[in-house]
C-alpha positions in Angstrom: 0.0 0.0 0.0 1.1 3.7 -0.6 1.2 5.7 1.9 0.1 9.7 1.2 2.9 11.5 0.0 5.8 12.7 1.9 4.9 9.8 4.5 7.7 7.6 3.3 7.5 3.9 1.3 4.7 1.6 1.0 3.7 0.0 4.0 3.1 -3.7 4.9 0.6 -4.9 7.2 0.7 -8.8 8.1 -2.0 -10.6 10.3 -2.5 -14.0 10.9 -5.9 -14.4 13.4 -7.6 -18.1 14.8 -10.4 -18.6 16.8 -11.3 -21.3 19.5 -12.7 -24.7 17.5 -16.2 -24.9 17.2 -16.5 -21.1 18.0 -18.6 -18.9 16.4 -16.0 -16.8 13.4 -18.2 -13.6 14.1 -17.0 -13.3 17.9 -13.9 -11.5 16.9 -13.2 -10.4 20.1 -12.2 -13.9 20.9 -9.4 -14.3 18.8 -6.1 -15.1 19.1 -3.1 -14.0 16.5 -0.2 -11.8 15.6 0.5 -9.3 13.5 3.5 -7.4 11.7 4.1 -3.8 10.7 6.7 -2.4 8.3 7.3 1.0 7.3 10.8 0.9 5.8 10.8 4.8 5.2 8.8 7.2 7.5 8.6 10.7 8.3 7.1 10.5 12.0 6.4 14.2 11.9 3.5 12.9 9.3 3.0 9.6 11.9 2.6 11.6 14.6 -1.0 13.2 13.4 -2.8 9.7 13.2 -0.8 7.6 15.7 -0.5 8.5 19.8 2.8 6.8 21.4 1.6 7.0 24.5 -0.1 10.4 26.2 2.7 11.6 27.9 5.5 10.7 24.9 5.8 13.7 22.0 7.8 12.4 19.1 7.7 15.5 17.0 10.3 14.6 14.2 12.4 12.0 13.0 13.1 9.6 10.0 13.9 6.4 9.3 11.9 3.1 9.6 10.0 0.8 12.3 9.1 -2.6 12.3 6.2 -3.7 14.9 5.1 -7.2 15.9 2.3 -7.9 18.5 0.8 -10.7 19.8 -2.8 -10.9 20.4 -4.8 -13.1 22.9 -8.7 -12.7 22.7 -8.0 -9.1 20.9 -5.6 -8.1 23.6 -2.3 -7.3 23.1 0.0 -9.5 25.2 3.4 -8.4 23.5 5.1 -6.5 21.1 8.4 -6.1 19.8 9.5 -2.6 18.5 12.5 -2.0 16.3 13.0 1.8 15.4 15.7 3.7 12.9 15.5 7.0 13.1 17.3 9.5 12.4 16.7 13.5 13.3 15.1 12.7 16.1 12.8 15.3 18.6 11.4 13.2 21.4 10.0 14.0 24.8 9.2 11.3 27.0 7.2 13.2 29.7 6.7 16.9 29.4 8.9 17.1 32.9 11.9 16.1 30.8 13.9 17.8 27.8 13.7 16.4 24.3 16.1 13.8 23.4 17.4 15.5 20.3 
């Protein structure tokens, strides 16, 4: 998939979902699965307006790419696994601290 211009790349999404046997395939929220993100170039100053880190984390610039895998258990995240390369980074992780810069 393209992503809108000046975001980076295409992006690719993987999932791979299962359900309890004999379940009913409608009750998503009972799923079980993991799924894969990769954005191998990405301006997070565009990222930033669709996607919250976390409401005390401010990533206001940087480039480079991220890879995300999560594992879900009944539509709960139980785990993921974050690699980030950025470069030009602005981030403040709690508005207490200076940016990391």
């Amino acid at each position: 998939t393209a992503p809108p211009a000046g975001w980076g790349e295409a992006i690719s999404f993987v999932s791979e979902w299962q359900h309890p046997l004999l379940a009913d395939r409608t009750e998503w929220q009972k799923w079980n699965g993991v799924a894969y993100l990769d954005l191998p170039h990405l301006d997070m100053s565009q990222l930033r307006r669709y996607v919250e880190l976390g409401h005390k984390i401010d990533l206001r610039q940087g480039r480079g790419s991220l890879q995300i895998w999560a594992d879900f258990k009944q539509m709960q995240r139980t785990a993921m696994h974050v690699v980030a390369k950025l470069d030009e980074v602005n981030l403040r992780l709690s508005p207490k601290l200076p940016p990391l810069a």
